[in-house]
C-alpha positions in Angstrom: 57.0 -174.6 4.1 57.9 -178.0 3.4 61.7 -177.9 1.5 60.5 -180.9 -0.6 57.6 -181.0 -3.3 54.9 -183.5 -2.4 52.9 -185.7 -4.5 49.2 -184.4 -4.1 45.8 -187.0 -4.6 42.4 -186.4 -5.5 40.6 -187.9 -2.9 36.8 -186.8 -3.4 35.1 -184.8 -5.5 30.8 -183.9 -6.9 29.0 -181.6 -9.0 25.7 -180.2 -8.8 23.4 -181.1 -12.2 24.3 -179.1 -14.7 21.2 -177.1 -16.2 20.6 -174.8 -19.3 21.0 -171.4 -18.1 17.3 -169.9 -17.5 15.9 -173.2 -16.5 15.5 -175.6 -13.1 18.2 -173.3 -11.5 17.5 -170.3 -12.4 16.7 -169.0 -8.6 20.5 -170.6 -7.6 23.4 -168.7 -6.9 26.8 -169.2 -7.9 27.5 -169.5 -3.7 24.6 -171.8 -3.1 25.7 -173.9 -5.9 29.2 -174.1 -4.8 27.9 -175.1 -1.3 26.3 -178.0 -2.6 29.3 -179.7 -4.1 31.4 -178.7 -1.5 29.0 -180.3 1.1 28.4 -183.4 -1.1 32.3 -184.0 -1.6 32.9 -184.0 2.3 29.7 -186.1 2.7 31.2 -189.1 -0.1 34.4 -189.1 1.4 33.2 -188.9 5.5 36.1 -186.0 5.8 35.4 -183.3 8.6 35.0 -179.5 7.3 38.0 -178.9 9.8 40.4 -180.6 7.7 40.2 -178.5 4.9 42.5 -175.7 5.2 42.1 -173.4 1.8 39.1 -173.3 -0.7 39.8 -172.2 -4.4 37.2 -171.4 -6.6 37.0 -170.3 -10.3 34.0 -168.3 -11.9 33.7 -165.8 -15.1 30.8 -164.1 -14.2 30.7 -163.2 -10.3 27.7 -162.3 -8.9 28.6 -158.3 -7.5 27.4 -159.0 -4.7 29.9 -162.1 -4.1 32.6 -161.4 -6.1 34.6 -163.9 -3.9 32.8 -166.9 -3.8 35.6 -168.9 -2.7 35.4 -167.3 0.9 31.5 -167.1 0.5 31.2 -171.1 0.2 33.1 -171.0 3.3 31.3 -169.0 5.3 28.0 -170.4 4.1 29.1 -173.9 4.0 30.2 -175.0 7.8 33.5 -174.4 6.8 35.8 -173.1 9.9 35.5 -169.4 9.6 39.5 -169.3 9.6 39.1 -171.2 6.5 41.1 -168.5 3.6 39.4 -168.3 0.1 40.3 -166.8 -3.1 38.5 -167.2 -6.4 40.3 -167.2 -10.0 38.8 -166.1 -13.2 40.5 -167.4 -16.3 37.8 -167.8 -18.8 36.6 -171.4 -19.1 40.0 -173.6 -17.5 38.9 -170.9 -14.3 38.6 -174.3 -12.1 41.4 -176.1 -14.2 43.5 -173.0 -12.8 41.7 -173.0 -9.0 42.6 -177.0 -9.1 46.2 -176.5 -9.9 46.7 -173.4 -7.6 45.7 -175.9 -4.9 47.8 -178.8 -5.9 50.4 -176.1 -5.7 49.8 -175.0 -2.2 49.9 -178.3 -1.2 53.0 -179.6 -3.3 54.7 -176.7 -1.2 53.7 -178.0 2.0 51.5 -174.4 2.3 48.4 -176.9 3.1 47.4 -180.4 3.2 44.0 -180.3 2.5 42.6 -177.8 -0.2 39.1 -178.0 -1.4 39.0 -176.3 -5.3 36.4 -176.3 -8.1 34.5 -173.8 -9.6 30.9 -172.6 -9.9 28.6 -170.4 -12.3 25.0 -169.4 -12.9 25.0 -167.9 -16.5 20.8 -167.5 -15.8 22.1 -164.4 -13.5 24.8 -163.0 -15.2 25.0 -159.1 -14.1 23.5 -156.6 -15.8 25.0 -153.2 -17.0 23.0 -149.9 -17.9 24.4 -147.5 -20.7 27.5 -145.4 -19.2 24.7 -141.9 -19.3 22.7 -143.9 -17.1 25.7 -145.1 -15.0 27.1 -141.7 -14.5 23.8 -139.8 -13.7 23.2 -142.7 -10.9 26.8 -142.2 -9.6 26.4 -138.2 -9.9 23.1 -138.6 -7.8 24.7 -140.6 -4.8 26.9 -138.1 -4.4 24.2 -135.0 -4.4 23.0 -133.7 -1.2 20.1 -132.8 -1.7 16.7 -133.7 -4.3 17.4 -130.4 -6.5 21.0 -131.5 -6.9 19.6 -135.5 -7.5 17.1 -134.4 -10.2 19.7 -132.5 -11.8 22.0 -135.6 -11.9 19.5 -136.8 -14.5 18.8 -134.1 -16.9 20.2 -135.1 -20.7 19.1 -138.5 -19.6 17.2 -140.0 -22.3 14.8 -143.0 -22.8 16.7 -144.8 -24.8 19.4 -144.6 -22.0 17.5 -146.8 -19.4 17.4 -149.6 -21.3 20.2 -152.2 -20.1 23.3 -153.6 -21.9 23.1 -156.9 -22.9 26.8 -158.6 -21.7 29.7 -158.7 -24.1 30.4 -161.7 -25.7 32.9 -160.7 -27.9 36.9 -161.3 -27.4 37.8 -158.0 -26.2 40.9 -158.2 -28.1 39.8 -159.4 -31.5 36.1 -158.4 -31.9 35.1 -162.1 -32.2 32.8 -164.0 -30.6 33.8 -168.0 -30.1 31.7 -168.9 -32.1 32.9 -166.7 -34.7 36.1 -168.4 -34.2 35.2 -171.8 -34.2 33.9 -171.1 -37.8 37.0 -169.3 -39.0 38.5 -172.8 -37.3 36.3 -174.5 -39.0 37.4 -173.5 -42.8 41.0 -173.2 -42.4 41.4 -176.9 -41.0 38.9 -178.0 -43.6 36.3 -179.4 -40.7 32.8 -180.4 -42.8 29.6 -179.3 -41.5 28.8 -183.8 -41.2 31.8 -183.8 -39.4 30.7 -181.5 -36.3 26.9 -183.2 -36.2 28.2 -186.5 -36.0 30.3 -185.5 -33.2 27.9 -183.5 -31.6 25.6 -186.9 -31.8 28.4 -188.7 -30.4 28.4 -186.7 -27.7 24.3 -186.7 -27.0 24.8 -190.3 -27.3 27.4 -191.1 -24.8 25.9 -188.7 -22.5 22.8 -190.3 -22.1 24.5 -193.8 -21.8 26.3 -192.5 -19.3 23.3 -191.2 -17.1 21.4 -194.5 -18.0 24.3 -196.5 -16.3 24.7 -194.4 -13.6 28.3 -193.5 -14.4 27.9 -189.8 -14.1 25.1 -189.7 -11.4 27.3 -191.6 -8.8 29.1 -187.8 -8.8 26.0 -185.5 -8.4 25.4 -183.3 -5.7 21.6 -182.8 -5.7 20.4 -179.3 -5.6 17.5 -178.1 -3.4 15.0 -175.6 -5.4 12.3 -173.5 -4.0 9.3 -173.1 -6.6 6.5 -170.9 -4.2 5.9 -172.8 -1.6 7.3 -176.3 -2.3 11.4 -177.5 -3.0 11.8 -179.3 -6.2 15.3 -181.5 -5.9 17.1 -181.2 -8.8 19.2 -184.4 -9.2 20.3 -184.8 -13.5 21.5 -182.7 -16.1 19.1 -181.8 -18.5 20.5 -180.9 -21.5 21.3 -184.4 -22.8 19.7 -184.8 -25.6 20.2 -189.5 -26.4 17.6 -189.2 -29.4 18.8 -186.4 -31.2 20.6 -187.9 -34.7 23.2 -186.3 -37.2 20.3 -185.7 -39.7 18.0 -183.9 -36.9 21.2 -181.7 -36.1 21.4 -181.4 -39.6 18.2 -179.5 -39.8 19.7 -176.9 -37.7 20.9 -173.1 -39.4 24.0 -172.0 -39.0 24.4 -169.0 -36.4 27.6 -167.5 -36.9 27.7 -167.4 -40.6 24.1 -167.7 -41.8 25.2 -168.3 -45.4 28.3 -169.8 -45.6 28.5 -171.9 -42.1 28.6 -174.8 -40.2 28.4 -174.1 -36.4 24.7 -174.3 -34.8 23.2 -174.6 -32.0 23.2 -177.8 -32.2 27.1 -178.8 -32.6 27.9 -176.1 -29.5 28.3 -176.0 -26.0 25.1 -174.2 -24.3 24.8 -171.6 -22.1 24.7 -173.7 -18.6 24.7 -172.9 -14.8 26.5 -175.5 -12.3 29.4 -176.0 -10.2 32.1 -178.9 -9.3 34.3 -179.5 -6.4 37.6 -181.7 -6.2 39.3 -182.4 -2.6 42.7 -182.4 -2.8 45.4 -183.1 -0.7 49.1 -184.7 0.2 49.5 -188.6 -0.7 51.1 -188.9 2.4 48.3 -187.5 4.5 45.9 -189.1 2.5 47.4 -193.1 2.7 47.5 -192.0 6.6 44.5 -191.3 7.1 43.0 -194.4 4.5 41.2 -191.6 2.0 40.6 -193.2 -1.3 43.1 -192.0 -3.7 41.0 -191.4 -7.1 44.6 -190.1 -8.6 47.3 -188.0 -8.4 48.3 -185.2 -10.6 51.3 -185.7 -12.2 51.6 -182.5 -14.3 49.5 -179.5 -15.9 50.4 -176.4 -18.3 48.7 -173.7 -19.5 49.7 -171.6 -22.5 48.7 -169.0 -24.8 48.1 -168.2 -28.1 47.7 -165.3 -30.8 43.8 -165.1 -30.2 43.7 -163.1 -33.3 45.0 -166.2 -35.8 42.9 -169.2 -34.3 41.3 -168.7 -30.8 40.8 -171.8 -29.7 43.6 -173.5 -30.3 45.4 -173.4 -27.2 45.1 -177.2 -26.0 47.4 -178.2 -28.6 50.5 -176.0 -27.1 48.9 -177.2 -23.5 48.7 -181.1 -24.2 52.0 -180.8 -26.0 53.8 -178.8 -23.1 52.0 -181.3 -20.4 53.3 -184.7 -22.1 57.2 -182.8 -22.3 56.6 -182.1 -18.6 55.8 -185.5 -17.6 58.4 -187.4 -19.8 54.6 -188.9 -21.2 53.5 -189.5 -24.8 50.3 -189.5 -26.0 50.1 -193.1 -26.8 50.5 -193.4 -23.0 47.3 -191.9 -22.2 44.3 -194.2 -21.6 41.8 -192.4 -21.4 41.0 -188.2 -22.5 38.7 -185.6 -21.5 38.5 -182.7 -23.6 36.1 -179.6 -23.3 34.0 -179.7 -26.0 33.1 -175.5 -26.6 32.1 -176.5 -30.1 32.5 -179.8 -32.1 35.0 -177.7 -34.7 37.3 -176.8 -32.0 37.3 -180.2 -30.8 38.1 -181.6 -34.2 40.3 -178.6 -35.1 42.5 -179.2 -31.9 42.4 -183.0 -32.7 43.6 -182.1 -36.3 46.3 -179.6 -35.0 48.0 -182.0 -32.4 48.5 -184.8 -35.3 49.7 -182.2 -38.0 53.5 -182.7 -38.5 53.2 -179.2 -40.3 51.2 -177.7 -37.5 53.0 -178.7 -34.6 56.3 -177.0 -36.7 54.9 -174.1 -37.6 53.1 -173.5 -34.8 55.2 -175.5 -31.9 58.7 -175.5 -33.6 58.3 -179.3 -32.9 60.2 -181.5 -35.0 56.8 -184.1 -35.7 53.7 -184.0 -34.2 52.4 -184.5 -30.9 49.9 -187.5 -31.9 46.8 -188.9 -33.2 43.7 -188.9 -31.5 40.6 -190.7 -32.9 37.8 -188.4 -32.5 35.7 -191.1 -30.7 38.3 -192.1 -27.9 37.7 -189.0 -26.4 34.3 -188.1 -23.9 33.3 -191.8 -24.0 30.9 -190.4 -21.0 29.8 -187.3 -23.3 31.3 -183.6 -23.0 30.2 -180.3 -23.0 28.1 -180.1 -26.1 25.8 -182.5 -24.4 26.2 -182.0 -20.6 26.2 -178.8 -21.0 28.9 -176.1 -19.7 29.1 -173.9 -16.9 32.3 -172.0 -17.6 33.7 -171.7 -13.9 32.6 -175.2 -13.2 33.6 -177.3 -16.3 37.3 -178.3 -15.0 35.9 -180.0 -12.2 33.6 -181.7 -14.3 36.5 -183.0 -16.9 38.6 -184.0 -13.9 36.0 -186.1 -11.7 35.2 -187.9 -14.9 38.5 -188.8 -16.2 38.9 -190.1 -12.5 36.4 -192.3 -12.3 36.6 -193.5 -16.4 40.2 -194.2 -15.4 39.2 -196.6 -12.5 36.8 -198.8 -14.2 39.4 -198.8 -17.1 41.8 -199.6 -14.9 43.7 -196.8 -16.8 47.2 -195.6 -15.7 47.3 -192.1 -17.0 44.7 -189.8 -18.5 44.7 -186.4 -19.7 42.1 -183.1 -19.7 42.4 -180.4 -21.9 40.4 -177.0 -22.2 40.2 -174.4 -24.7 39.8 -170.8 -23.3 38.9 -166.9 -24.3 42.0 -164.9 -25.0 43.8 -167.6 -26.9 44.2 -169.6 -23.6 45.0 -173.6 -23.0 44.8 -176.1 -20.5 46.0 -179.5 -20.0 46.7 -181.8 -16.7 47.8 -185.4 -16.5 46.5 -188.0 -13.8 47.9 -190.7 -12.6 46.2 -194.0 -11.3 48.1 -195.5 -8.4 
């Protein structure tokens, strides 16, 4: 282990298209997925598979068959098979964490190449039966016989075969995000106009984005089987460059039919996808003439009391980053944040420029800045690109990355709201 911490670069990085969960990949796996960005990251940046030494994955729904995907891309990708992996699951900054867990291993001379990102297929999300079901099944693997199997099932009833659809709800608190994002929504004082005309923004940006071929320079295309022929999937296709604040306007509110102002329409969707970011020392990497895209010069993750405001947990991350890195906001050129829902985004915007928040809620003596809403996700966010939850880290990073270049941008900043109360936040530098 190396008794001094090193600088570690981005040097490559792709993601596969990201697509609404139950559409063009429905028949991917979270492993398959993974492979392709993996594959396609190598590919860009002409680096051997042999020079990667650790994979690190995130994912929040692992297939069972695969709960480690990290080691499964490895295997399945024409990685070394003494290539280690291990996959993290922290909600949606699961690849924020797998990205920083490898700068770590690296900073601490453990590796000099790690490959990290994060992958998930919400169109196969497992699938629970009711626990009468589950224990006759388990009490009939263990019978010995067919008498002793059919008794397994006796007090079984019809209603008891029918599956449980997966929890969505904070385990802790009861609430769904989206219930939080409208209890966000009303104690910050965030209008229903407010969250469509961001939502548009982002619809807007997004499509520019994909019309300029700023985000497809990063895509890993994904091979499909339909029957007998392969359909390539190679765009996202949740963007959405016509939509307007009065069509989103027409939408219902879902979390509070009578009184709200989160839709459909102003939300992240359900999305399946995955991202992969090379990293590795700056040293090796200016030896060996990889492109630096950036180094990362800090990250923090922090909690909050899920039960008060649940996803408010990039304002104590973005806060915490900037002290880390001696940075202020103003500093920043150019920010990614994950856009779960257009009221979080404002809510956290409104939070990090509140003198009286960032007291109360900080013990910070002013605030930690303003951000004008439309600064942020000039290539569109998650409302529009949609949102894999294992994957979107990788997403937020490969962007700022590349918006930092043609900016010509010193420093830029992620940040990612999470279940449990969670925040992320990571600062890049341009060198």
């Amino acid at each position: 282990m190396s008794s001094q911490v090193r600088r570690v670069a981005v040097v490559a990085g792709a993601r596969t298209p990201f697509c609404k969960a139950g559409g063009q990949l429905i028949r991917s796996s979270a492993v398959q997925l993974g492979v392709a960005a993996a594959r396609e990251t190598l590919m860009r940046a002409q680096i051997r598979p042999e020079r990667v030494q650790q994979i690190v994955f995130g994912i929040v729904s692992p297939p069972v068959g695969a709960p480690n995907i990290a080691r499964e891309i490895a295997l399945a990708g024409a990685f070394p098979t003494g290539v280690p992996g291990f996959t993290i699951s922290m909600a949606c900054i699961s690849s924020n964490q797998a990205i920083a867990s490898a700068a770590e291993s690296i900073a601490l001379g453990k590796a000099d190449v790690v490959l990290a990102g994060g992958a998930e297929v919400l169109s196969d999300v497992p699938i629970q039966f009711g626990r009468r079901f589950r224990d006759a099944l388990f009490a009939a693997s263990k019978a010995r016989n067919a008498k002793e199997r059919l008794k397994a099932f006796r007090g079984v009833k019809l209603g008891d075969l029918a599956p449980v659809a997966p929890a969505i709800a904070e385990t802790s608190t009861g609430q769904t995000m989206g219930q939080s994002a409208e209890k966000m929504a009303k104690a910050f004082g965030i209008k229903r106009e407010d969250q469509d005309k961001f939502a548009a923004q982002s619809h807007h940006r997004a499509g520019e984005a994909w019309k300029n071929k700023s985000i497809s320079s990063r895509i890993a295309p994904v091979a499909v089987p339909r029957g007998k022929e392969v359909t390539i999937v190679t765009a996202d296709d949740h963007p959405r460059p016509d939509t307007s604040v009065e069509k989103l306007a027409q939408l219902r509110p879902v979390f509070d039919r009578e009184l709200g102002s989160v839709t459909a329409g102003n939300s992240s969707p359900l999305t399946d996808g995955a991202s992969a970011v090379l990293l590795a020392s700056e040293e090796l990497a200016r030896a060996e003439g990889w492109p630096i895209l950036g180094l990362l010069r800090g990250y923090q993750f922090t909690a909050i009391d899920p039960f008060e405001h649940l996803l408010m947990g990039p304002v104590s991350a973005v806060a915490s980053v900037l002290d880390q890195t001696g940075l202020a906001l103003s500093d920043i050129g150019v920010i990614e944040m994950h856009e779960a829902f257009a009221a979080q985004v404002l809510a956290n915007i409104h939070g990090l420029g509140s003198a009286k928040y960032c007291a109360e809620k900080l013990g910070r003596p002013a605030a930690v800045g303003e951000i004008d809403p439309t600064f942020i996700n000039q290539w569109g966010g998650s409302i529009s690109l949609g949102h894999p939850f294992g994957a979107t880290g990788g997403r937020l990073v490969l962007q700022l990355l590349d918006q930092m270049a043609q900016k010509s941008a010193q420093f830029g900043l992620i940040s990612a709201c999470a279940a449990g109360g969670m925040g992320s936040a990571m600062i890049f530098e341009r060198v």
